[in-house]
C-alpha positions as CSV (number, residue, x, y, z in Angstrom):
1,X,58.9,157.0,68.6
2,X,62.4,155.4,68.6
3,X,63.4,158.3,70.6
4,X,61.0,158.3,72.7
5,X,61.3,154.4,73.3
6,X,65.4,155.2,74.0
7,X,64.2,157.6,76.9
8,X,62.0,155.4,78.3
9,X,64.6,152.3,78.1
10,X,67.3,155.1,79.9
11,X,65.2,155.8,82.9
12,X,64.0,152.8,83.8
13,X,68.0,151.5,83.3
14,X,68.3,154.4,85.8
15,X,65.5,153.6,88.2
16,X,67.3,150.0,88.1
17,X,70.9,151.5,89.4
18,X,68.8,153.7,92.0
19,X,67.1,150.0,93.5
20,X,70.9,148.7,93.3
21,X,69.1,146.5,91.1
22,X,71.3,147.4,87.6
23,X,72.6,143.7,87.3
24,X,69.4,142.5,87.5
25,X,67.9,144.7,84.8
26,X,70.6,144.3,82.5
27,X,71.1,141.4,80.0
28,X,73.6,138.6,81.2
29,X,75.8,139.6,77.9
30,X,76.5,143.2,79.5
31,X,77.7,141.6,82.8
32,X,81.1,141.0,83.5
33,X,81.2,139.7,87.3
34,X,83.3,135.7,87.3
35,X,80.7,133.4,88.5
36,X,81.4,132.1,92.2
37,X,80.8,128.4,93.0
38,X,79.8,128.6,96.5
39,X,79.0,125.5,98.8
40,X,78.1,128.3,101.7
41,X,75.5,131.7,101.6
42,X,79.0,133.5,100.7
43,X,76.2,136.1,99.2
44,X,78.2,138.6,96.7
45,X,81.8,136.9,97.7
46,X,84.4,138.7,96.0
47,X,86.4,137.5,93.5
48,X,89.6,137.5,92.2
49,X,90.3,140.0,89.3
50,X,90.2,138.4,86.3
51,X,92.1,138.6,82.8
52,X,92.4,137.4,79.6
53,X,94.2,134.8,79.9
54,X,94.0,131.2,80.1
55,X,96.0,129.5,81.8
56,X,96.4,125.8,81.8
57,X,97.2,124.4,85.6
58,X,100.5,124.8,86.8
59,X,102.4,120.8,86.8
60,X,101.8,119.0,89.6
61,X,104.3,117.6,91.7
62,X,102.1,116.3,94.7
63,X,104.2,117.5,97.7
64,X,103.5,118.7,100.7
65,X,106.1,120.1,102.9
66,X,106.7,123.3,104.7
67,X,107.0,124.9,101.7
68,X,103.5,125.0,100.2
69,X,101.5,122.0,98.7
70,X,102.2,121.1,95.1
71,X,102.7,124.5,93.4
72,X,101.6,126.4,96.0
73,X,103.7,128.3,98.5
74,X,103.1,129.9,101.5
75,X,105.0,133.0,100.3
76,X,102.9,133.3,97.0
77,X,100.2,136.1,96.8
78,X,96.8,135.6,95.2
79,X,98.2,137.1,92.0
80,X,100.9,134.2,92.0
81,X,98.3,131.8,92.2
82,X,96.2,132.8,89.7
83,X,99.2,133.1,87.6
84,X,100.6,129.7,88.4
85,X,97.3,127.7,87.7
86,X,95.1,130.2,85.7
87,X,92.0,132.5,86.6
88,X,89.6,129.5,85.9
89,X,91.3,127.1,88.3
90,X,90.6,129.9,91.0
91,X,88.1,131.0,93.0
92,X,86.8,132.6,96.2
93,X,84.2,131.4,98.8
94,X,83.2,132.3,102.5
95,X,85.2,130.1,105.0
96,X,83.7,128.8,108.1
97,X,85.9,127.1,110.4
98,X,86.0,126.0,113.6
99,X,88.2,128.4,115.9
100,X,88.2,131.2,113.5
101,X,86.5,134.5,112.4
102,X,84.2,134.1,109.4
103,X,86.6,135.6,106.5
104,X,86.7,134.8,102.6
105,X,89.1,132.0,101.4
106,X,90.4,131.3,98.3
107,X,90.7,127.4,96.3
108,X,92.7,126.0,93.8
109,X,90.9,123.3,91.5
110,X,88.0,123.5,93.7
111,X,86.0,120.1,93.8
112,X,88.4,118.1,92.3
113,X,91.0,115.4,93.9
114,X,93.3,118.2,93.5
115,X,91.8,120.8,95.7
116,X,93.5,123.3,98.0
117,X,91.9,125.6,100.5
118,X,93.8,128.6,101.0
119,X,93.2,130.5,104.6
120,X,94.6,134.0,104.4
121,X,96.0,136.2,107.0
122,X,93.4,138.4,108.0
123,X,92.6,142.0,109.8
124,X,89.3,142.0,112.3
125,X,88.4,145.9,112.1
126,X,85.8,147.0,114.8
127,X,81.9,146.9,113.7
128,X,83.0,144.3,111.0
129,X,81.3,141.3,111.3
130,X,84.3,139.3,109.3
131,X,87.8,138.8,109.5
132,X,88.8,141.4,105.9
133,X,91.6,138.8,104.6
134,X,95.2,139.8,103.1
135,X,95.2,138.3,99.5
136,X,99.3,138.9,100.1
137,X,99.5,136.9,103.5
138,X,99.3,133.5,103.3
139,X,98.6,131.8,106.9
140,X,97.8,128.3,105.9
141,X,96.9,125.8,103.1
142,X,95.0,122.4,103.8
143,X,94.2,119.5,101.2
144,X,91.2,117.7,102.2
145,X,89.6,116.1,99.0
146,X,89.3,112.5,100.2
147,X,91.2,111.0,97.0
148,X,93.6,114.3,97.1
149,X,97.4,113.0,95.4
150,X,99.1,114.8,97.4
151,X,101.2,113.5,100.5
152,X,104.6,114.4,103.0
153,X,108.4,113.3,101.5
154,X,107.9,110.5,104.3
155,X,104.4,109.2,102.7
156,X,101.6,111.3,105.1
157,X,98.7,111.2,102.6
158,X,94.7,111.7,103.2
159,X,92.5,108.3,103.6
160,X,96.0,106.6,103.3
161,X,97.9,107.0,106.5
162,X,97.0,105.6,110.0
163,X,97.4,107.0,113.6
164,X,99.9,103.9,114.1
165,X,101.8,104.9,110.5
166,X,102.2,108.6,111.9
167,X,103.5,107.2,115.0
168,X,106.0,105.0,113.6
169,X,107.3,108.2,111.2
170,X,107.5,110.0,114.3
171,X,110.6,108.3,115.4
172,X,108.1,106.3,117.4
173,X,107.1,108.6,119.7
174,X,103.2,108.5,120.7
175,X,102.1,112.1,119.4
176,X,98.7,113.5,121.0
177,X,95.5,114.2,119.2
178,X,92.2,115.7,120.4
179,X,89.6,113.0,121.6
180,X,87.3,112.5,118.4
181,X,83.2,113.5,118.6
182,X,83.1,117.4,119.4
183,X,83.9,120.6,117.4
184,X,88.0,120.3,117.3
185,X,87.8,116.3,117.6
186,X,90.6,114.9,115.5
187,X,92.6,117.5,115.6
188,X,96.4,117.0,116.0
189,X,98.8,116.7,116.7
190,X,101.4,117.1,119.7
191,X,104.4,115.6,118.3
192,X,105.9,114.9,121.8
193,X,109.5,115.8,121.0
194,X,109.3,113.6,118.0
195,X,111.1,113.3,114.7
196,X,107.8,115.2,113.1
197,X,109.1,118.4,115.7
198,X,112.4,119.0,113.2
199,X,111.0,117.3,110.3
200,X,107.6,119.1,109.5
201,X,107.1,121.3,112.9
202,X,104.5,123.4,110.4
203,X,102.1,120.4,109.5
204,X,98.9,119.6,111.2
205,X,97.1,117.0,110.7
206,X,92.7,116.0,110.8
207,X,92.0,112.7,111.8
208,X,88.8,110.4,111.6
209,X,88.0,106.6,112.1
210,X,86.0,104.0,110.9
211,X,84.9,101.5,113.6
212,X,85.7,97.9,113.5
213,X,83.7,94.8,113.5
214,X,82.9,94.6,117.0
215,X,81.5,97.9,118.7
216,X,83.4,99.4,121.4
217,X,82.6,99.4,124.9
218,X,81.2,102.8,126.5
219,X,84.6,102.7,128.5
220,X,87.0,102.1,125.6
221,X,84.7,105.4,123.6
222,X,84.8,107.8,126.2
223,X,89.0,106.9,126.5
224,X,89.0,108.6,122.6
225,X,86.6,110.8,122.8
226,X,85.8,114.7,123.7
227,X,87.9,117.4,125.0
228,X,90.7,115.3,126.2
229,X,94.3,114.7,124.7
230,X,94.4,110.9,122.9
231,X,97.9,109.3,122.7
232,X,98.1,107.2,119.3
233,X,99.0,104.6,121.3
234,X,96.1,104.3,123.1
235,X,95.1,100.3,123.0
236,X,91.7,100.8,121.8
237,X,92.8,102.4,118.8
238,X,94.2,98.9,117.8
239,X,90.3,98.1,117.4
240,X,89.4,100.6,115.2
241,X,91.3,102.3,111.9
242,X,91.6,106.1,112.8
243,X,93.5,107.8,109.7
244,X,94.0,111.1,108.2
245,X,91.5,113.1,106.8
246,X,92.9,116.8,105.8
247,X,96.3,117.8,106.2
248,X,97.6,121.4,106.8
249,X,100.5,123.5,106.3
250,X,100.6,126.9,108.7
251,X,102.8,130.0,107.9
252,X,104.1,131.5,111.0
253,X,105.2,135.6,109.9
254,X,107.0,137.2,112.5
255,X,105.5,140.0,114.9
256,X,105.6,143.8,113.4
257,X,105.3,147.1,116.0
C-alpha cells in the first residue's frame, strides 16, 4: 500500500509539472522563489538571485549628486547593490512610466522614506512586448518617497524645495518646466544656462503644487498648465506653492558601433 500510495503521490506530482502547475501542487516549504512585493500586475517579475546572507543596509549618507543617491551609484550593477544593502532590502517590480517601454525595475528599501527606484538600461528585441533590462547598466535613479532624506550638496530635497528656491540656486536664472495637468506635467527642467548646467547637468527634477487660499483665474491656470514650457518666474506661481516631488539622477554611457 505505501508503495502504491508513493506512485500515486509521483504521477500526480508529474501531471502537476505537465499543467506548469508544480508550484502550485507543491508545499510552500519545498519552494524557494523570494517573494515579490508588487504595487503593479508585474505577474511572475523576476527577481534578483538570492543568497545566504543577510545583510544589514549599507550607512546612509543622504546625498544625491551625479554620482548616485546615498549608496547607490550609477556605475554599480545589481549585484553591487544587493551587496551594498542586502538581498532583503532589494527587490524587483514592473515599471510603468511615462515616455518609456514597459521594462522591470529594481528598488532599494521599497516603501520606506528611504526608497530608490532604479531604471535600468534596456534592449527592445522585436516581438517583445517589454523593454529586457541590463541588471549591469544603470540609466537612472529617482527618490520619490514624499518624506525621502535625501537631498542635492546645495539643499534640493523632495516636499522641501520650491520652484522660487531652485531658481535662486540656479544662479538666478528662471529655468523652464513643463506646464502642470497632463502626462509629462511637472517635469523639468531647462536650466537656461544656469549655475544648475555645470553644477548638476545630470539631475531632473518632478514638480507639483498645492493651490493657495484664493483660486486662480482660468487665465492665470491655463498660463501653468499643459504642453507648454512654464518659466519659474512666472507671476502666478507667486500664488500658489509649486515644489519638488521626485528627483532624478540620469546616466548618460557613451554610443558603441
Amino acid at each position: 500500500m505505501l508503495k502504491q500510495a508513493q506512485t500515486y503521490a509521483l504521477i500526480g506530482i508529474l501531471f502537476c509539472q505537465i499543467l506548469g502547475l508544480y508550484t502550485s501542487c507543491t508545499s510552500p516549504s519545498n519552494q524557494n522563489n523570494p517573494t515579490t512585493t508588487t504595487t503593479a500586475p508585474a505577474n511572475n517579475t523576476p527577481q534578483p538571485a538570492t543568497n545566504s546572507e543577510t545583510t544589514p543596509p549599507a550607512p546612509s549618507n543622504n546625498l544625491i549628486s551625479c554620482n548616485g543617491i546615498d549608496q547607490v551609484n550609477l556605475t554599480d550593477t545589481e549585484a553591487d547593490i544587493i551587496r551594498k544593502y542586502g538581498q532583503a532590502n532589494v527587490t524587483r517590480d514592473t515599471l510603468y512610466a511615462e515616455g518609456m517601454p514597459v521594462t522591470i525595475g529594481t528598488y532599494v528599501l521599497r516603501d520606506t522614506p528611504r526608497e530608490i527606484q532604479i531604471i535600468w538600461e534596456g534592449i527592445d528585441k522585436p516581438g517583445q512586448d517589454m523593454l529586457i533590462p541590463n541588471f549591469n547598466k544603470i540609466s537612472s535613479l529617482v527618490a520619490k518617497h514624499e518624506k525621502s532624506p535625501y537631498k542635492t550638496a546645495n539643499g534640493i530635497q523632495i516636499g522641501v524645495t520650491t520652484v522660487q528656491d531652485l531658481q535662486k540656486l540656479n544662479g538666478g536664472v528662471p529655468l523652464g518646466f513643463s506646464g502642470f495637468g497632463w502626462d509629462y506635467g511637472g517635469s523639468c527642467c531647462n536650466f537656461k544656462g544656469g549655475a544648475f548646467e555645470k553644477e548638476m547637468p545630470c539631475i531632473g527634477f518632478q514638480l507639483t503644487y498645492d493651490e493657495g487660499g484664493k483660486p486662480l483665474s482660468d487665465k492665470e491656470m491655463n498660463a501653468i498648465m499643459g504642453d507648454q514650457e512654464v518659466l519659474s518666474d512666472n507671476k502666478v506661481l507667486t500664488k500658489l506653492r509649486a515644489y519638488v516631488l521626485e528627483i532624478s539622477v540620469h546616466n548618460k554611457y557613451p554610443e558603441t558601433k
